[in-house]
C-alpha positions as CSV (number, residue, x, y, z in Angstrom):
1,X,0.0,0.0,0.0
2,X,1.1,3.4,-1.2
3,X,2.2,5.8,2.2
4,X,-0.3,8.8,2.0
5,X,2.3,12.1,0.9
6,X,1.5,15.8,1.8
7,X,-0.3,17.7,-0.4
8,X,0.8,21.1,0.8
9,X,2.8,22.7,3.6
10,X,2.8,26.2,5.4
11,X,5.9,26.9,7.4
12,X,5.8,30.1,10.0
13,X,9.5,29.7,12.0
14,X,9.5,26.0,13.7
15,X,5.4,25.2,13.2
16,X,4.1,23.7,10.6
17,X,0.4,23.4,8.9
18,X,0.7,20.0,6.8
19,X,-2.5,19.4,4.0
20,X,-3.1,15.8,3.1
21,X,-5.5,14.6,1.4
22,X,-7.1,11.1,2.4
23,X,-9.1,8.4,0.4
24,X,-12.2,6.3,2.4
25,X,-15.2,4.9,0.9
26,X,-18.4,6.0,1.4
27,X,-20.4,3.6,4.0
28,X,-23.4,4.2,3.0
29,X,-22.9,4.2,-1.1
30,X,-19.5,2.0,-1.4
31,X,-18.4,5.4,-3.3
32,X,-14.6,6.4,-3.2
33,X,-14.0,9.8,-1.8
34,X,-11.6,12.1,-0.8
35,X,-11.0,14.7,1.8
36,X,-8.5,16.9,3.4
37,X,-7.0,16.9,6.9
38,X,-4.2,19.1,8.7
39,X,-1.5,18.6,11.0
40,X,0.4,20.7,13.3
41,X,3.6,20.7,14.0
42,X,6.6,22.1,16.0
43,X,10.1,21.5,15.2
44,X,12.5,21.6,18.1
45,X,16.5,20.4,18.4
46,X,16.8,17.7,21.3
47,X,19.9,17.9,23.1
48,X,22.2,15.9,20.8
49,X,21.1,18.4,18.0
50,X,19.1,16.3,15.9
51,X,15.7,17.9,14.4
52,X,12.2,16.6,16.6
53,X,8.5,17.5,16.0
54,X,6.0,17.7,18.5
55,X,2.2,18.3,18.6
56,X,3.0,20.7,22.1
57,X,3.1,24.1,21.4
58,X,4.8,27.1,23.8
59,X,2.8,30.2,24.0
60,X,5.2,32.1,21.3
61,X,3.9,29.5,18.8
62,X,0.3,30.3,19.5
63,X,1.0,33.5,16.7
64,X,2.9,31.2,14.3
65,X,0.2,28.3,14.6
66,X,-3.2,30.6,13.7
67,X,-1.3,32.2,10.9
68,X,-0.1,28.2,8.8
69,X,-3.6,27.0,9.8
70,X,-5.3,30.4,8.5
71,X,-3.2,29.4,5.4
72,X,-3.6,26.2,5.1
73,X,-7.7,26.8,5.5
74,X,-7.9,29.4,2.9
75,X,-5.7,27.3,0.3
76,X,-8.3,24.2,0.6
77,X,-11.5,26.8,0.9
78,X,-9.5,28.7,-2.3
79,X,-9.3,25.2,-4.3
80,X,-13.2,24.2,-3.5
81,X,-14.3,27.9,-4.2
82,X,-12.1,27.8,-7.7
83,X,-13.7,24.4,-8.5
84,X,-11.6,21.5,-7.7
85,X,-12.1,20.8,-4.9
86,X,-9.9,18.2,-3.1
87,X,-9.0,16.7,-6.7
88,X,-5.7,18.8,-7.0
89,X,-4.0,18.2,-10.2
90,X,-0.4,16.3,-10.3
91,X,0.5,13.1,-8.4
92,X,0.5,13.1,-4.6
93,X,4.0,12.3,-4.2
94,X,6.2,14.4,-2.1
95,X,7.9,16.0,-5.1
96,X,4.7,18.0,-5.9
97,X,4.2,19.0,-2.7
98,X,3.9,22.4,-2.3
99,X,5.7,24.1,0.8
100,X,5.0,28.1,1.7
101,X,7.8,30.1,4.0
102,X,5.5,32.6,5.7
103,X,7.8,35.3,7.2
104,X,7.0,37.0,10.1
């Protein structure tokens, strides 16, 4: 089975807003569909140096986390609102994901 990849990915500092689009089947028509989740993320150094994520945010993240989830919400409301809906076009491999610096 092929790993799901993400689909697009805001970046403010160390936190992260990662899109990914999932596939289920409808339970009550058999029906393949799709539809969108998001992660959040915070990237710290542990103290051998090496790059960790964690779901716990500090209270200086709170800023950084609303702004990638704004993002990341009016991307997917953007692409339903333009017409495609969850059905981006291109593979959903991990070199046409789509990753978004935000500076603040």
């Amino acid at each position: 089975m092929e790993k799901n990849q993400p689909k697009k990915k805001f970046n403010a500092g160390a936190v992260s807003a990662t899109v990914w689009e999932n596939q289920a089947t409808n339970k009550t028509t058999g029906q393949p569909v799709s539809y969108n989740t998001i992660s959040l993320q915070r990237g710290y150094k542990d103290k051998d140096g090496n790059w960790q994520s964690t779901n716990s945010l500090r209270v200086a993240d709170i800023p950084k986390a609303i702004l990638v989830l704004q993002k990341a919400y009016e991307d997917l409301t953007l692409r339903e609102f333009e017409g495609t809906g969850s059905k981006d076009k291109g593979s959903n491999n991990m070199t046409n994901t789509t990753e978004e610096e935000i500076v603040m």
